[in-house]
N, C-alpha and C positions, 0 to 999 in steps of 0.2 A: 284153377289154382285157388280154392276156397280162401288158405290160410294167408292169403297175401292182405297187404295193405293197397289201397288205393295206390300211392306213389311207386311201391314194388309193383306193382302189377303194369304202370307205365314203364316203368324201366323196364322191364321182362318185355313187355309186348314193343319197345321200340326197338330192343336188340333183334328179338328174333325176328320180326319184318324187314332189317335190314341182311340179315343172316340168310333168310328165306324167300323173299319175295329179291332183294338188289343181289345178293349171294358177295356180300362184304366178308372177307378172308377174317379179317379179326378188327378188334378195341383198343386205343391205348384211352386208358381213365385217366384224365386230368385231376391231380389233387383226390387221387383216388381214395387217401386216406379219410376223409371225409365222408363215404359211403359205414366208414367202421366207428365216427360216432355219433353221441348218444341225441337223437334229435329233439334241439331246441336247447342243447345242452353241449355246443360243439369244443369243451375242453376236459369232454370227459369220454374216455375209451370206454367202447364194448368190444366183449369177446368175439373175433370175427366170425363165430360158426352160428350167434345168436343177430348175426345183420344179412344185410341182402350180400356181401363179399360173398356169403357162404351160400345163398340163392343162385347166384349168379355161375359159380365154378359148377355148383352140382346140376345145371341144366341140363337135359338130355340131349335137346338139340344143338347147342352149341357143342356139349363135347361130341357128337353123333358129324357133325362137319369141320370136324378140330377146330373152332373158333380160335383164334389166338387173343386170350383175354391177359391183357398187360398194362400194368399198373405204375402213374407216379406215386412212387409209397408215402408219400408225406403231406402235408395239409398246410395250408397257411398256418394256422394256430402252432403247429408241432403236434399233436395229438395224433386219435388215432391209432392203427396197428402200428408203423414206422414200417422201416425198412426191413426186411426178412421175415415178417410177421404175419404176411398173406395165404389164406387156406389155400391147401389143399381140397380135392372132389372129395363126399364124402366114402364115395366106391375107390380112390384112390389112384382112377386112371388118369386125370386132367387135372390142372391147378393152376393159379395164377403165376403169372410171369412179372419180373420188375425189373425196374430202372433200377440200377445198381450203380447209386448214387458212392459207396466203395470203393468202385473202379476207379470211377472217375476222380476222387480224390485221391486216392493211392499215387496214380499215374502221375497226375500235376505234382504233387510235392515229390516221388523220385525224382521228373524229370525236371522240374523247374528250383528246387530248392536243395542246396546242397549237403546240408546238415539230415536230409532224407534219406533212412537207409531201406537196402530189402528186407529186413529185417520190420521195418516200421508199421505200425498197423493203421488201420483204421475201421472204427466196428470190431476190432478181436482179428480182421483179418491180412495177415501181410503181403507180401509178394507172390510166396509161391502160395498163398490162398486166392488174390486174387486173379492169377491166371489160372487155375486150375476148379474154376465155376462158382470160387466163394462159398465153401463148403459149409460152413461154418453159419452160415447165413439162410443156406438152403437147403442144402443133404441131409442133415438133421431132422428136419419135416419131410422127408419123404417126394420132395420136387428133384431135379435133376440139372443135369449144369446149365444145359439152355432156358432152364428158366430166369435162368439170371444176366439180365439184356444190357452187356458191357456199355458202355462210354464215354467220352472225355470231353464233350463240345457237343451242343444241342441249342436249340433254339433259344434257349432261357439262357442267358451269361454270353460267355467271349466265343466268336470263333476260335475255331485253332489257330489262324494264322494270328490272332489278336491276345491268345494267351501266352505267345512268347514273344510278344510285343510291347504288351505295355504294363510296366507295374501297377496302376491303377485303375480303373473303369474312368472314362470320360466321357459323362454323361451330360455335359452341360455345354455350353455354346460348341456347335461342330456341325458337320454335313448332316446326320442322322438327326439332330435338334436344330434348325435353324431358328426357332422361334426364341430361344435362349440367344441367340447374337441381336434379333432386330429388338427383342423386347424382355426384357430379362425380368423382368415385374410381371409378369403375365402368368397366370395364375396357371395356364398350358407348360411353362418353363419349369420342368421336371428335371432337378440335377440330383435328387437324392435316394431315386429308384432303383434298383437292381440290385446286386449281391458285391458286399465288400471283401467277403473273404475268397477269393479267386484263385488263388497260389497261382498268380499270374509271374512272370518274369517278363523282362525287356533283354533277349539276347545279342542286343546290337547290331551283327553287321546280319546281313538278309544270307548267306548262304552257313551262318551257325542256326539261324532261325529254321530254316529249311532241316537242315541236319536233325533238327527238336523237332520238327513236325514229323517227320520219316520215323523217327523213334519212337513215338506215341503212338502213331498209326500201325507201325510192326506190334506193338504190345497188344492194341486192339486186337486184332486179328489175329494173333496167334494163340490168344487166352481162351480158354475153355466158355462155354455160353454162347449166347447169341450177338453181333457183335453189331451195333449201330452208329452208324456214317451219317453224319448232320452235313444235306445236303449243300456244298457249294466246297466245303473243308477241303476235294479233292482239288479243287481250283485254289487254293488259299483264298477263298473269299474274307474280306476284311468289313467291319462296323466303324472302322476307326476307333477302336477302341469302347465303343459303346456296349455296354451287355445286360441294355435294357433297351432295345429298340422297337420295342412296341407301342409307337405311339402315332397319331396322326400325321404328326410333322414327319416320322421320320418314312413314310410314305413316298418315295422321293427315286430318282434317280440313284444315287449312291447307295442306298440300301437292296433296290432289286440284284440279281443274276445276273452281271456285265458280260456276256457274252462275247460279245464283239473284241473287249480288252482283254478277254484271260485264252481266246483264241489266239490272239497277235503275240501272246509273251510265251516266248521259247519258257523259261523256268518253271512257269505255271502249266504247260502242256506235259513236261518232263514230272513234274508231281503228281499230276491225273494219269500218266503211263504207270506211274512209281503202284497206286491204289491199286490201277486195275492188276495189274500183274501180281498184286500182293492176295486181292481175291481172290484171283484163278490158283496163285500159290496155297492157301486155305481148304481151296476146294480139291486139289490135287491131293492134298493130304486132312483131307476128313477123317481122318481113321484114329489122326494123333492128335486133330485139336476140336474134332466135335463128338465127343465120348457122351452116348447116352444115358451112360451113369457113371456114379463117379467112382464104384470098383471097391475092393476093402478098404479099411483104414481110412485115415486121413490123408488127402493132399500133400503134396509137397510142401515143407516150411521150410524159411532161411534161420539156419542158427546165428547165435552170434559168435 
């Protein structure tokens, strides 16, 4: 690959050794937007077909074992391509996939905010755009609904069960920070980390909470795209509220995969039944919610 750069040529040669020699199924790119700009110059956008974004989709070997290359579309800065703005192959059979950061806001203000209608958008796209693959966002470029990788709870922010929990992020003295209770001066004592704008709600009693989770997860899963389960969500795993729990401190007991407790709780075993039988429900009917394209016209919309 003469026309590479030194660092594209690292990047190319780590992917495809992991592609070809470990035979790794696909990427998700952290802060992927960041690959689209301008280096040494990171609040300035390049066109993504003149960066490695456009290197990367048009490899032969990656689309040659369908790599699944999937993108966080956004950057620290904000810059960047953004959300819906990732190439296409330039032969047009393979293309990037993305967090469809959309979804996930969509869903939270229908289901947690009540002044939220179907009608409501976000990014241009409403309700019946974002169950129906976020057209508007993808179809447009020539990608297809599954490139658009739904959901509502992920590693960064609130669990599920902690997004119809608590109105605010509590990120300051609690089980996931304890070093905020013995020492609150302590330069480790991080209460101002993580994302404020959450369209969290506190719905009170635990079986209206339950009912919010069963609704989100039905929305997942039955919207057009590919649909992503932040693992533990099917157990309602909790942060206590924290939606920045990446820190040393919160290394801890109360932050791993409690097993032993979400086995012993009948309601928690009954929402893990609730998931699985909603996948096999999905998969039963692929025909209506995993359309390989998205057909004439436009999507469904909500009038008002």
């Amino acid at each position: 690959r003469p026309n590479h750069t030194p660092m594209k040529q690292l990047i190319m040669d780590s992917l495809l050794f992991h592609v070809e020699e470990l035979h790794v199924d696909g990427f998700r790119f952290d802060l992927a937007g960041i690959l689209g700009e301008k280096d040494l110059d990171y609040n300035t956008y390049v066109d993504p077909s003149e960066t490695i974004l456009q290197t990367i989709i048009d490899d032969p070997t990656l689309q040659k074992y369908n790599t699944r290359i999937i993108s966080e579309p956004w950057t620290a800065s904000g810059t960047g391509p953004g959300i819906g703005n990732f190439p296409s192959s330039s032969n047009g059979n393979f293309a990037w996939y993305e967090w469809n950061a959309s979804f996930r806001d969509w869903w939270r203000g229908f289901v947690n905010d009540d002044n939220f209608l179907l009608n409501s958008a976000e990014n241009g796209i409403d309700g019946g755009g974002v169950m129906t693959g976020s057209y508007g966002l993808y179809g447009d470029d020539g990608r297809k609904p599954f490139h658009a990788v739904n959901f509502v709870s992920v590693h960064d922010g609130f669990t599920l069960y902690d997004l119809v929990s608590y109105e605010q992020k509590q990120n300051g003295c609690g089980l996931l920070n304890p070093i905020c209770c013995n020492d609150p001066l302590s330069v480790w004592c991080d209460t101002e980390s993580g994302e404020d704008h959450n369209r969290s709600r506190n719905w009170g009693d635990e079986t209206t909470k339950r009912q919010m989770i069963r609704n989100l997860l039905t929305g997942l899963f039955i919207s057009h795209g590919s649909p992503l389960l932040f693992g533990g969500d099917e157990w309602m795993r909790t942060q206590f509220g924290n939606n920045n729990a990446y820190t040393t401190w919160a290394d801890n007991e109360w932050n791993w995969f409690r097993w032993g407790e979400w086995h012993s709780s009948d309601f928690r075993i009954r929402m893990h039944d609730f998931v699985r039988k909603l996948i096999q429900f999905r998969k039963n009917h692929s025909y209506a919610f995993t359309p390989k394209e998205f057909g004439s016209g436009m999507p469904l919309a909500w009038k008002t």
